[in-house]
N, C-alpha and C positions, 0 to 999 in steps of 0.2 A: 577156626581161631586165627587171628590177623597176627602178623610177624610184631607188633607193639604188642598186644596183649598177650603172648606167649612169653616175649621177655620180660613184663611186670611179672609173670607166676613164677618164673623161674629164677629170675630176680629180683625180688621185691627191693630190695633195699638201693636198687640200683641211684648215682648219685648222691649217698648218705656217708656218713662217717661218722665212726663211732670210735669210743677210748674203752677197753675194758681191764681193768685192774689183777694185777696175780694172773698174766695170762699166757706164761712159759709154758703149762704144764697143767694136765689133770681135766677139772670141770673147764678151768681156762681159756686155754686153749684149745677145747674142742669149740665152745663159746666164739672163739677168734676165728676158726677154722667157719663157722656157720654164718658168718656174718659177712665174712670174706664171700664165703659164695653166694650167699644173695645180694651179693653189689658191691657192699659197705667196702667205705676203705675204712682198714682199722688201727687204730696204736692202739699198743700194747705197753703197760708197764708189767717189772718181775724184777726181783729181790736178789735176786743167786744164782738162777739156774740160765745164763748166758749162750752157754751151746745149746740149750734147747731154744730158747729166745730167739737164734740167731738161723736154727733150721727151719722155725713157725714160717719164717719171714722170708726164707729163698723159697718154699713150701706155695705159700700162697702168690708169691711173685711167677712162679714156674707157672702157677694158673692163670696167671692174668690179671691176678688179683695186687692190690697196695697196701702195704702193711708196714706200721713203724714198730719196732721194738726200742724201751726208754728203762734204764735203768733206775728205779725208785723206788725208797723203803716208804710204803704206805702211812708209816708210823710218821713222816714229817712232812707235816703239813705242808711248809713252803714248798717242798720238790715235788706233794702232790700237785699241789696249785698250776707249777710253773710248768710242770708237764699237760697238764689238760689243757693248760692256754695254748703250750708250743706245737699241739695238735690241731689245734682250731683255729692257729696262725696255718699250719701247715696244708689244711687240708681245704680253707677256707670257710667253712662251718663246722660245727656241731651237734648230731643229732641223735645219739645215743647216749648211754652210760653205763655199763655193767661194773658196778663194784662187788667182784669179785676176792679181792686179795682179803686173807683170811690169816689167823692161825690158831691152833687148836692143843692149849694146854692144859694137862689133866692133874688132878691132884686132891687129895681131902682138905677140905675146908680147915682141917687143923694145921694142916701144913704148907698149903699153898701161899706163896714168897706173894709179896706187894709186889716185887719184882714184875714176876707172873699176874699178877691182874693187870697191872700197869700196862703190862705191852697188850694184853688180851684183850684190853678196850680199848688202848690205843688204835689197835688196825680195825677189830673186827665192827666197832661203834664209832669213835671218831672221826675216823677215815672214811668213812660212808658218808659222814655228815658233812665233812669238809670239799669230799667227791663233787657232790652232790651240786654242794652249794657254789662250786666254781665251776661248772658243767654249764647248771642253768643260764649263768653269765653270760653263754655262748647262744646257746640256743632259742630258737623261735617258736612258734604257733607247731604245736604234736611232737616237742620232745620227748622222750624216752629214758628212766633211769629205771633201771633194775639191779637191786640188790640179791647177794647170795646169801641167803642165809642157813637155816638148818632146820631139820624136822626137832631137834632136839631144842626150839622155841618153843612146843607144843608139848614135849616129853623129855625126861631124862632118866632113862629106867636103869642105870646103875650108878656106882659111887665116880667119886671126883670131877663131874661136871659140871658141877654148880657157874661155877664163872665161866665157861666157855655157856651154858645155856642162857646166862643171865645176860649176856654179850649179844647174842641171839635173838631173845626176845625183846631186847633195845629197839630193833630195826623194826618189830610189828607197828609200837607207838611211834616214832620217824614215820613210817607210810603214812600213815594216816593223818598224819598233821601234816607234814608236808604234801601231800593230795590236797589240802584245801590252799596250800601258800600258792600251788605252780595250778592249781588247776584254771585258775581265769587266764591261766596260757595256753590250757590245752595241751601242758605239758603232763604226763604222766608218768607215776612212781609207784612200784611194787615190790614184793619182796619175791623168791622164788626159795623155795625153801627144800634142798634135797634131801634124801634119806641116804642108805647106804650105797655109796655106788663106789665099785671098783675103782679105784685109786692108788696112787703109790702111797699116801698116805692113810689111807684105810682100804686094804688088796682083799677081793673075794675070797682068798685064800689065806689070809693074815690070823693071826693066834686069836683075834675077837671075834672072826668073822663067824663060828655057828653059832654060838653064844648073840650075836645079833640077828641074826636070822632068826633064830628063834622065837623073835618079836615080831617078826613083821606077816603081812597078810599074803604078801605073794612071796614064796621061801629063795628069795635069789638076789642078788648085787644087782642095782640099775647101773646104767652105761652113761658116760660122760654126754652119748649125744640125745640122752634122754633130757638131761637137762637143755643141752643147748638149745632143742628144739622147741619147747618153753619158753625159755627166753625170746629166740626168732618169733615165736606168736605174740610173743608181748610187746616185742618193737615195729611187729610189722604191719600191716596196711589192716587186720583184721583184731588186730589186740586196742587200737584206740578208745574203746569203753572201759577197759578195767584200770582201774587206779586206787592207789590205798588197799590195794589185798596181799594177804602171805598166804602164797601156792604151794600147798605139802606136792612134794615129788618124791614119793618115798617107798610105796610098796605097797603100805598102809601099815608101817613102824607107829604112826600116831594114832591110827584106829581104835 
C-alpha cells in the first residue's frame, strides 16, 4: 500500500469540515470525536454543557485535529443559521452536517403542556430543517447531511411518547423529499436512527433500562461509537449511494 492510500483509509475525511449539532456530549460527541479522526475539521454547537464543550476541543486539538465549539440553542433559528455560516466562513468549506441536537420529553397525551411540544419540534423537526437548509448553502458536488433520529420513528412500545415519536418520524418524510431537492447536487441526506444506547440521558443501568431491554433483539445498551461509526460510513468515500434512508441502529428494539 502506497503512503497516499494508506492516509485516504485512515483518513478519509481528510480536508473536509463538518458542523455537528448537540455535540458536547453523548451520541455527539462521540460523532465529533470520529470525524475528528478521519480528517474532518469539526464545529460543534451545545446548549449547556460548556466544560464538556470546551474539553471535546483541547481533546481533539492534542490530536492534531481542529475543532470549533459554538454555543447555540438549536430552537433559534437565526443562531442556528449564523453559526453554520461562521463555520464555513471559518474553515472555508462545508461538507458535512450531523443534526444531532435533540430533546426528549415524555408525558401522556392528557397532560403534555404545548409548552412541551413547542420546544419538542422546535429542536427535534425544525432545527433539522433549518440545519439543513443553510448547510446546503455552503456546500458543493457530494455533501453530506445526516440526521439523528430514533428507533422510536418505527416503534413506541410504552406510554407518553407520542410527541417525542411524532418529532421523529418528521425526519423519515424530510429525507426523502429532501433526497430528491439536493440530489441533482449529489448531495446526500439520511436519517440514522439509534436505539438504546448508553447515555447520560438514557444509562445502561437507569430505572428504564431492563424494562427496555426487554424489547430488544440483542439484550444490551449500544455504545455511542456504534452510532458514530454509521454516520462516518454515510459521510465518507463509501456511503455516497445512500440517500433518503432511516438506518435503525438499535439492537432490533424495531424488529
Amino acid at each position: 500500500m502506497t503512503t497516499a492510500s494508506a492516509s485516504s483509509s485512515t483518513r478519509p475525511l481528510a480536508g473536509q469540515a463538518a458542523f455537528v449539532t448537540g455535540g458536547s456530549r453523548g451520541i455527539g460527541a462521540a460523532i465529533v470525536r470520529r470525524l475528528a479522526r478521519d480528517g474532518a475539521a469539526v464545529a460543534f454547537s451545545y446548549s449547556a454543557a460548556q466544560a464538556q464543550a470546551d474539553e471535546l476541543v483541547r481533546a481533539i486539538q492534542a490530536e492534531g485535529g481542529r475543532a470549533r465549539a459554538l454555543r447555540i440553542d438549536s430552537a433559534d433559528a437565526a443562531a442556528l443559521q449564523a453559526g453554520i455560516d461562521e463555520a464555513a466562513r471559518e474553515f472555508g468549506r462545508l461538507d458535512i452536517l450531523v443534526n444531532n441536537a435533540g430533546v426528549l420529553r415524555l408525558g401522556s397525551v392528557d397532560t403534555f403542556s404545548l409548552e412541551d411540544l413547542d420546544r419538542t419540534l422546535a429542536v427535534n423537526v425544525r432545527a433539522v430543517y433549518v440545519g439543513a437548509q443553510a448547510a446546503a448553502r455552503h456546500m458543493g458536488t457530494g455533501g453530506r447531511i445526516v440526521n439523528i433520529g430514533s428507533t422510536n420513528a418505527e416503534r413506541m412500545p410504552f406510554a407518553g411518547g407520542s410527541a417525542y415519536a411524532m418529532s421523529k418520524s418528521a425526519l423519515k418524510g424530510l429525507v426523502q423529499g429532501m433526497a430528491r431537492d439536493l440530489g441533482p447536487r449529489s448531495i446526500t441526506i439520511n436519517n440514522v436512527q439509534p436505539g438504546p444506547i448508553d447515555t447520560e440521558m438514557n444509562p445502561a443501568d437507569g430505572e428504564m433500562a431492563e424494562g427496555v431491554r426487554s424489547f430488544m433483539a440483542l439484550p444490551h445498551y449500544g455504545h455511542t461509537d456504534d452510532i458514530a461509526g454509521m454516520v462516518a460510513y454515510l459521510v465518507g468515500p463509501e456511503g455516497g449511494f445512500v440517500t433518503g434512508a432511516s438506518l435503525n441502529i438499535d439492537g432490533g428494539f424495531a424488529a
